[in-house]
C-alpha positions, 0 to 999 in steps of 0.5 A: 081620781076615777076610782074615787069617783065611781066609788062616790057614785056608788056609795051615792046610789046605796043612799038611794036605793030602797033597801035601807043602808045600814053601816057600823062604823069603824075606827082603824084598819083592823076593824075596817077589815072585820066589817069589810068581811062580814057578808051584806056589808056594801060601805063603811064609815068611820066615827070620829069619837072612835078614832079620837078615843082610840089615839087617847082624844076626846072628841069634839075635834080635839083630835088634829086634822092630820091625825083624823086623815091620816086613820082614814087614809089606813081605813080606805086602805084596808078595804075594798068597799066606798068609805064615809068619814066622819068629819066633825064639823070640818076643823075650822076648814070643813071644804078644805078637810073634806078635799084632804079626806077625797086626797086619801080615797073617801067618798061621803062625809058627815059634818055637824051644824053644831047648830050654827046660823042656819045660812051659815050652815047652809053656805058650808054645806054649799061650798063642801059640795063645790070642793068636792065637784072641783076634786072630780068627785061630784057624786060625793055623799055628803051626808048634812048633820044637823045637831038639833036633837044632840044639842037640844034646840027648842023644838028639835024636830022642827029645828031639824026639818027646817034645818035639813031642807036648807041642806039638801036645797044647798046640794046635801044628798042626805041629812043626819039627824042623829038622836033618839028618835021614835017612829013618828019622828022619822015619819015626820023627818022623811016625809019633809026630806023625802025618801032617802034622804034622811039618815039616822043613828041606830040607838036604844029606841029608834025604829028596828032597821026592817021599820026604818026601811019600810019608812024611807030611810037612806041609812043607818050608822052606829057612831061610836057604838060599835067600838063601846061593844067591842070594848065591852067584849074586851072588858067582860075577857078580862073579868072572865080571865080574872075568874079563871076563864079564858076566851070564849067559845066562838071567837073568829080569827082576824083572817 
């Protein structure tokens, strides 16, 4: 469990550092090596919708537990680099699935509020970070999702700082609040977290990641977009193929 920890501390500093973590997530071991090759890359990160999907689920923990683990498990063993894994909302168990993801060589995980009773959420968050502190691993970044924007609480960005200080004063490292957020959102959201602490998800409007730097973001991921550009890729050879095209100019090898 050494290396797991030293990986966990490492992925724990990236988090912390000023320069803003940016990850595209992944969804199997082929794409974990492709983002792994791709100079600049320091971690990687799964996303839950993209593994589901691509064994046929849909998402909202309707993939089982051991089929998630195990697409981790292929995906920390194909790279080098410290893996986040996106968790759900931990499957009806979220301290004993994060152990399972520690077992397999994940070192930070996202897990979703689905805005249950704020002490709810903020004793799981508490008993995550304990199981991880009993797996040896006690830098593990646990990185807090609130879903008050997602689901749409009454006043979303309030729900979210009142939420995501509940997290970190239960032992989160980071808070996700994933959603279309404009600048002064994230203003708001790190100055109530502080810097580094808050991590977003790179849609259409959010602040360009030079901005999200230069406001005190940890991180920001890509969920479920990076395979929807991959299909697309995939969907736009067919037609080309269709048409009487074939493979584009500039295709990379895998290796």
């Amino acid at each position: 469990m050494t290396s797991t920890a030293a990986a966990a501390t490492t992925l724990l500093r990236l988090h912390q550092a000023p320069e803003l973590l940016t990850v595209v997530n992944v969804w199997d071991a082929v794409s974990a090596q492709v983002v792994t090759g791709v100079q600049g890359t320091t971690a990687l990160a799964t996303a839950s919708h993209s593994i589901a999907a691509s064994r046929g689920y849909e998402d909202g923990e309707n993939i089982p537990v051991a089929e998630m683990i195990e697409e981790v498990r292929r995906i920390v063993a194909a790279t080098h680099l410290p893996v986040t894994a996106d968790l759900e909302g931990g499957y009806g168990d979220a301290p004993g699935t994060v152990r399972r993801a520690i077992e397999v060589g994940v070192v930070g995980a996202n897990l979703e509020d689905q805005l249950k009773p704020l002490a709810e959420a903020a004793a799981q968050v508490e008993a995550v970070m304990e199981a991880a502190r009993d797996a040896g691993v006690p830098d593990f970044v646990l990185n807090a999702r609130t879903d008050a924007f997602v689901l749409g609480a009454d006043d979303p960005l309030a729900e979210a700082v009142e939420r995501g200080r509940a997290y970190l004063d239960a032992g989160a490292p980071t808070v996700f609040v994933p959603g279309p957020l404009d600048e002064d959102q994230v203003a708001t959201l790190v100055d109530a977290f502080g810097p580094q602490k808050l991590t977003v998800i790179g849609l259409p409007g959010v602040p360009s990641p030079p901005r999200l730097q230069e406001l005190g973001v940890a991180r920001v991921s890509y969920g479920p977009l990076s395979q929807r550009v991959a299909l697309t890729a995939l969907a736009e050879l067919v037609e080309s193929v269709h048409d009487g095209g074939g493979v584009p100019e500039g295709t990379r090898p895998l290796n």
